[in-house]
Every structure is written in structure tokens, then in C-alpha cells.
N, CA, C and O of each residue as an XYZ file, in Angstrom:
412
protein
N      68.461     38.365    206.064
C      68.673     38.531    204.649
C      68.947     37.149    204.054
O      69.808     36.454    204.593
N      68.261     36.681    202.949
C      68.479     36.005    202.361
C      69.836     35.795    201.328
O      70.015     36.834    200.693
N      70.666     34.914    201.047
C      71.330     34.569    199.499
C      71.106     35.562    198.327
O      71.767     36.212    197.516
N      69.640     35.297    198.726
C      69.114     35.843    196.971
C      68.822     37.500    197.292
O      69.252     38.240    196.408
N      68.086     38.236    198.548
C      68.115     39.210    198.328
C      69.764     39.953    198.334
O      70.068     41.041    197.844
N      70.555     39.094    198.967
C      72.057     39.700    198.885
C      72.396     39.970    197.299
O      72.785     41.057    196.870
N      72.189     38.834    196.530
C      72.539     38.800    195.163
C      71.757     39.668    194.318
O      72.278     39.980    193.247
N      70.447     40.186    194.621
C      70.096     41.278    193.851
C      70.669     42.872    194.087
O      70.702     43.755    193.230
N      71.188     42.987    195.769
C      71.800     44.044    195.812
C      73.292     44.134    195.286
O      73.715     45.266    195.053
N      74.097     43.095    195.085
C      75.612     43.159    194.279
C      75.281     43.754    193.557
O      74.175     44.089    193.133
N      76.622     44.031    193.250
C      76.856     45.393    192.225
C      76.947     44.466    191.069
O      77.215     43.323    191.440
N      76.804     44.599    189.745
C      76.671     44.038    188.078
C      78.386     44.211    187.484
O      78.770     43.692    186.436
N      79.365     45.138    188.504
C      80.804     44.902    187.823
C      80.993     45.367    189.274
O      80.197     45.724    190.142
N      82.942     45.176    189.210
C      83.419     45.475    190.780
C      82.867     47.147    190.945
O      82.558     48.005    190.119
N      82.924     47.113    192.519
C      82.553     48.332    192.632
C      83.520     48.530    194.202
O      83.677     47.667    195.066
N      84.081     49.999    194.195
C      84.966     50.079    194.851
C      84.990     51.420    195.873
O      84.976     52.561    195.410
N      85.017     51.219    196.921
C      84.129     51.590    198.055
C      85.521     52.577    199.321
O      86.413     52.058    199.993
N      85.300     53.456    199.246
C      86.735     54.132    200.291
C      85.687     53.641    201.945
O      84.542     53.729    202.388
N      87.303     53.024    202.395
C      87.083     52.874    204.031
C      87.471     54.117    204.963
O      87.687     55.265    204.573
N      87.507     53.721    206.062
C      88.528     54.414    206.799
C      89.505     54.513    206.525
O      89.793     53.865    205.519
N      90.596     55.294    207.133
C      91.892     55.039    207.065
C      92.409     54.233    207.675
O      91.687     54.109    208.664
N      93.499     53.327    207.791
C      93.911     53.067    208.711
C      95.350     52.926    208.823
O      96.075     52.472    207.938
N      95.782     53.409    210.153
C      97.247     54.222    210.085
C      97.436     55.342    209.157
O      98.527     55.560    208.629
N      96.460     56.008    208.962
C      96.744     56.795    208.000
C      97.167     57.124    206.691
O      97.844     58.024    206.195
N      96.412     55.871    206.178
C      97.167     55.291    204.598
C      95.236     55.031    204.447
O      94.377     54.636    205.235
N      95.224     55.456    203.145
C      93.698     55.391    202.453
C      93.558     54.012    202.326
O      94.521     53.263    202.155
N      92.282     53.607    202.409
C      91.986     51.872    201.979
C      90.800     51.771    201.698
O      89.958     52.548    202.149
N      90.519     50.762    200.874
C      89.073     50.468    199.974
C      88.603     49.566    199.999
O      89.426     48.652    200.047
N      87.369     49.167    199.991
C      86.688     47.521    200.021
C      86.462     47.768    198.429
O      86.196     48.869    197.948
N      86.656     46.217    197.482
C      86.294     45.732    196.714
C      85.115     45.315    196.101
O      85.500     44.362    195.424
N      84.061     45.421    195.939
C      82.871     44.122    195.526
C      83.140     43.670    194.600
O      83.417     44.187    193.518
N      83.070     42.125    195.066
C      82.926     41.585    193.851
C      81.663     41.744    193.103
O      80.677     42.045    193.777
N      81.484     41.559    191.517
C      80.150     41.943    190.634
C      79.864     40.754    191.059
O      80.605     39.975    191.659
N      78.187     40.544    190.569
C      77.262     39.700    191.268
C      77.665     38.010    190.398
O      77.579     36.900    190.923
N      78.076     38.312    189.047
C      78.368     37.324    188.634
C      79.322     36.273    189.008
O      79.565     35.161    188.538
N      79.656     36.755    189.709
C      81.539     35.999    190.203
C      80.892     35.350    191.999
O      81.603     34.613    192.682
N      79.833     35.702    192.350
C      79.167     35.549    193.544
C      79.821     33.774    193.556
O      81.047     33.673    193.603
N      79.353     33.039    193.533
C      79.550     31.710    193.584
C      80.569     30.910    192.866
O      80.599     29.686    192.742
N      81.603     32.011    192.301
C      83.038     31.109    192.389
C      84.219     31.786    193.595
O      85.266     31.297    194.018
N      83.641     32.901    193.862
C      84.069     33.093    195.294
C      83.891     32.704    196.247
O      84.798     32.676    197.078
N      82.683     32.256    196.509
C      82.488     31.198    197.576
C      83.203     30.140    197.198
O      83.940     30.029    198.177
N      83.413     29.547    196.694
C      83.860     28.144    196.235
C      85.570     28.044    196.395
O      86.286     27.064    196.602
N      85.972     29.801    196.169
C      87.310     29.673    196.207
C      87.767     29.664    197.833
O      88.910     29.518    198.266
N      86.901     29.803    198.364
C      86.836     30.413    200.049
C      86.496     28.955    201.115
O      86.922     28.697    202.241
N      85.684     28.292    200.332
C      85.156     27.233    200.838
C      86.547     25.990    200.846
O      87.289     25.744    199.895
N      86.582     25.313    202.328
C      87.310     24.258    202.492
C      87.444     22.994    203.752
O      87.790     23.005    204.933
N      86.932     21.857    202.716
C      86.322     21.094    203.583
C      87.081     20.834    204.599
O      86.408     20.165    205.383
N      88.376     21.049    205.101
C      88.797     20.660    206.440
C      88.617     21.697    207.392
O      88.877     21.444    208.569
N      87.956     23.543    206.862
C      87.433     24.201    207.925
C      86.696     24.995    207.110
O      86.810     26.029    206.453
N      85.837     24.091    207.398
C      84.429     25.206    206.785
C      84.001     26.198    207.011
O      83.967     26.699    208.135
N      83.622     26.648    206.091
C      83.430     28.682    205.967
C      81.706     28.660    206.240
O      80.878     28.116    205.509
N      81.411     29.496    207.642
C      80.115     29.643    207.495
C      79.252     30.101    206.558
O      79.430     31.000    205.736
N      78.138     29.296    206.774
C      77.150     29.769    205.251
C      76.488     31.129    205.442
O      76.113     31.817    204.493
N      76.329     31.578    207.092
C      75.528     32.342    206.476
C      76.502     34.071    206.627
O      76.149     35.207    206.945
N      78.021     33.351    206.140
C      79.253     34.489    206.239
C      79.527     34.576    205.032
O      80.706     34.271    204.849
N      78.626     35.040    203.458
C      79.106     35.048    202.315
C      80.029     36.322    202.212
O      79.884     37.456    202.669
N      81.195     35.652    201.331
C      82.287     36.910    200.906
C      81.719     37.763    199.796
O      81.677     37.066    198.782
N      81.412     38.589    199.639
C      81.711     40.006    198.812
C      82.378     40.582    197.891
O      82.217     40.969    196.734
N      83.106     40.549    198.617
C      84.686     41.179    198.183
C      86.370     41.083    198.804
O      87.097     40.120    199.048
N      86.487     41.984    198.871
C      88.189     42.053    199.535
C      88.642     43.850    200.326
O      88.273     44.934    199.873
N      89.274     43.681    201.228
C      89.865     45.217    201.562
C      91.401     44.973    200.974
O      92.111     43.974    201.092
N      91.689     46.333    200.246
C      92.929     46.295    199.684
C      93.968     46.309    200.876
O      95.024     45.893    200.400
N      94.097     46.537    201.909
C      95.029     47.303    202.955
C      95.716     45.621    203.167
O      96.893     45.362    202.916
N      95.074     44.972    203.489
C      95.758     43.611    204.332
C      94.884     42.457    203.392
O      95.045     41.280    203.715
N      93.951     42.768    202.221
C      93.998     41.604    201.660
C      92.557     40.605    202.084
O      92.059     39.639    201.507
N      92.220     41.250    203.206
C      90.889     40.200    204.095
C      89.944     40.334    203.241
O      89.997     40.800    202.103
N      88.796     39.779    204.002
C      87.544     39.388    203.249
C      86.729     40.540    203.583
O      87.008     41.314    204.499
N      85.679     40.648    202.796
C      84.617     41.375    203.050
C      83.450     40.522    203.028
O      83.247     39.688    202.146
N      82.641     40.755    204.067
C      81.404     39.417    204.024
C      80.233     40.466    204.363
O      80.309     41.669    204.612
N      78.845     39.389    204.270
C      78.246     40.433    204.981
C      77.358     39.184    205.909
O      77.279     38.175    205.207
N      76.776     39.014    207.085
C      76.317     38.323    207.800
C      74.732     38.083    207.669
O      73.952     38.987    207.969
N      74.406     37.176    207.336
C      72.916     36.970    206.884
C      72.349     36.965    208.142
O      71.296     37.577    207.964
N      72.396     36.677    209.205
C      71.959     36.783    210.182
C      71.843     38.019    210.579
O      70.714     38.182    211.041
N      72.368     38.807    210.613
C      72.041     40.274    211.053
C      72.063     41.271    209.900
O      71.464     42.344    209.977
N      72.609     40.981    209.063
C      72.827     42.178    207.610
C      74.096     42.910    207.463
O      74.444     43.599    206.504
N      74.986     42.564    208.977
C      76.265     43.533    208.632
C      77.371     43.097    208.267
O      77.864     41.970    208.306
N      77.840     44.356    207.801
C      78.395     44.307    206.454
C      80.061     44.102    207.352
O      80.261     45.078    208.076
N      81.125     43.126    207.405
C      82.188     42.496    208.092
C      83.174     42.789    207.172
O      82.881     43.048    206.004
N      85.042     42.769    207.833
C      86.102     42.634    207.249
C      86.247     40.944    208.210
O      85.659     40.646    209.250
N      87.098     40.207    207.514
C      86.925     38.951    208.314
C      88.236     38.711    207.546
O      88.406     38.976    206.356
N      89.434     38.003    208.654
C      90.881     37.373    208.326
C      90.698     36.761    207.301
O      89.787     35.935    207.239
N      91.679     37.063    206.041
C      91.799     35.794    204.978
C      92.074     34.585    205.386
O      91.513     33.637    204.837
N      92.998     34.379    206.439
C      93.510     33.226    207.059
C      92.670     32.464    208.188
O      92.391     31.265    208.156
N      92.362     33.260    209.066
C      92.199     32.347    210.465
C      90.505     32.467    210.090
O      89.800     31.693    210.736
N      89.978     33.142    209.354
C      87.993     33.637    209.125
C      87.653     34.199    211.019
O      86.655     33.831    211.640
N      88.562     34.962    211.502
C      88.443     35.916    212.462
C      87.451     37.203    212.013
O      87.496     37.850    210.966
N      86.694     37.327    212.968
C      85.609     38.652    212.281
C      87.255     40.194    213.277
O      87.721     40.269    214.414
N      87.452     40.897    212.163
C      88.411     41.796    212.365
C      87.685     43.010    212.612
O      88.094     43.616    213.603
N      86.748     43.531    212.014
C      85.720     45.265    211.633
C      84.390     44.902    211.752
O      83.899     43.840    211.368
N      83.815     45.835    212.306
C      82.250     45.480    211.264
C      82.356     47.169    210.632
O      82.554     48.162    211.331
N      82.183     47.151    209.272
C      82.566     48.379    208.519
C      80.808     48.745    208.701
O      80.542     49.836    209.205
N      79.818     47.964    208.349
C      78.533     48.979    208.619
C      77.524     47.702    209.050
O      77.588     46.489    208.849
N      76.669     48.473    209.665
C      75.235     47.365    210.649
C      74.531     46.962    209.328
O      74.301     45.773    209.109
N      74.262     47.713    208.639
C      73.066     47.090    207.459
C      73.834     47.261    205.836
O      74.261     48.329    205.396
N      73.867     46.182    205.250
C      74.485     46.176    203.843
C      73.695     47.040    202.922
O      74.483     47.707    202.251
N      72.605     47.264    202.657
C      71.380     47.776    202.090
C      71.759     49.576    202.568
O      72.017     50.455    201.747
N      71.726     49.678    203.383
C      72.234     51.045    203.835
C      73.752     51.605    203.305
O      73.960     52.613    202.630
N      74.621     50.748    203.760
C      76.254     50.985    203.429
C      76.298     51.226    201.616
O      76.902     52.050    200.929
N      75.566     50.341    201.339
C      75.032     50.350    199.606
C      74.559     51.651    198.930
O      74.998     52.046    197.850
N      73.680     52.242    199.622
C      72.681     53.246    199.176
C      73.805     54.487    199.646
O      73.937     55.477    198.927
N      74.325     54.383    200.485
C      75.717     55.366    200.760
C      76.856     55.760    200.256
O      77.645     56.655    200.559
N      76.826     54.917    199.399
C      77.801     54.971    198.614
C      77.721     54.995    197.424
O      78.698     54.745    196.717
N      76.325     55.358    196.851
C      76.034     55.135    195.094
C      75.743     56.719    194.765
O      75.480     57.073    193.616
């Protein structure tokens, strides 16, 4: 997946997505709308540990705050540490799918 086909599938305002549970407390992924795409990267990006390129953020999970990315290299759709950029979940294999599942 490309940058750009990622950016035509973002959502046009946030869009807000039920996860699993976990521990038994409801939790939600965030998207960010497509417009905000590249000041989120920017807020994420830091030159003493660089954020892989082809690990663009998304959004956010409300539960603990992490990232939501999705992996250009394969298409799936990741929760990844705010702090350490540890891959934590993979919430779904194909973003395009997880998308169409939820509309």
C-alpha cells in the first residue's frame, strides 16, 4: 500500500471504531480525518529516534493512549506503544477490509 492509497481510504472527519475489550472495559480506536494526516506524522516524528516510514499513525486507542498505524508493507492495521513504538496488537491483516467493516 502506498501513502496515497492510505490517504484516499481515511476517513474525511474522526471516525471511531469499537475494539475488543480489554479487561473487560470497552475500548475504541480513533481515526484521525484525512486532513490532519501529516501533522500527525510530524507530531510523532523525532530525529533522535526515528519513526518508521512505512509505520504511518492513524489514529489513537482510547484504553492506554497508543498509536494506531497501519503497515505499508503488509496493509495491517497495528496498535503500537506511544512511548517505546513497540508493535503491541495487530487489530486487523488488511486496513481496506477492517474499513469496509466497520462502515
Amino acid at each position: 500500500m502506498t501513502k496515497e492509497q492510505l490517504l484516499a481510504l481515511l476517513p474525511t472527519s474522526e471516525m471511531e471504531i469499537q475494539l475488543k475489550d480489554a479487561k473487560g472495559l470497552p475500548r475504541f480506536a480513533f481515526l484521525n480525518e484525512r486532513d490532519r494526516f501529516d501533522e500527525v506524522q510530524g507530531e510523532v516524528f523525532d530525529e533522535e529516534e526515528p519513526w518508521p516510514n512505512h509505520l504511518p499513525v492513524i489514529g489513537y486507542e482510547d484504553f492506554l493512549g497508543d498509536l494506531v498505524c497501519v503497515n505499508l508493507k503488509t496493509n495491517e492495521v497495528l496498535i503500537v506503544d506511544h512511548e517505546t513504538g513497540e508493535h503491541l496488537e495487530t487489530i486487523a491483516a488488511s486496513f481496506e477490509e477492517w474499513l469496509q467493516s466497520e462502515r
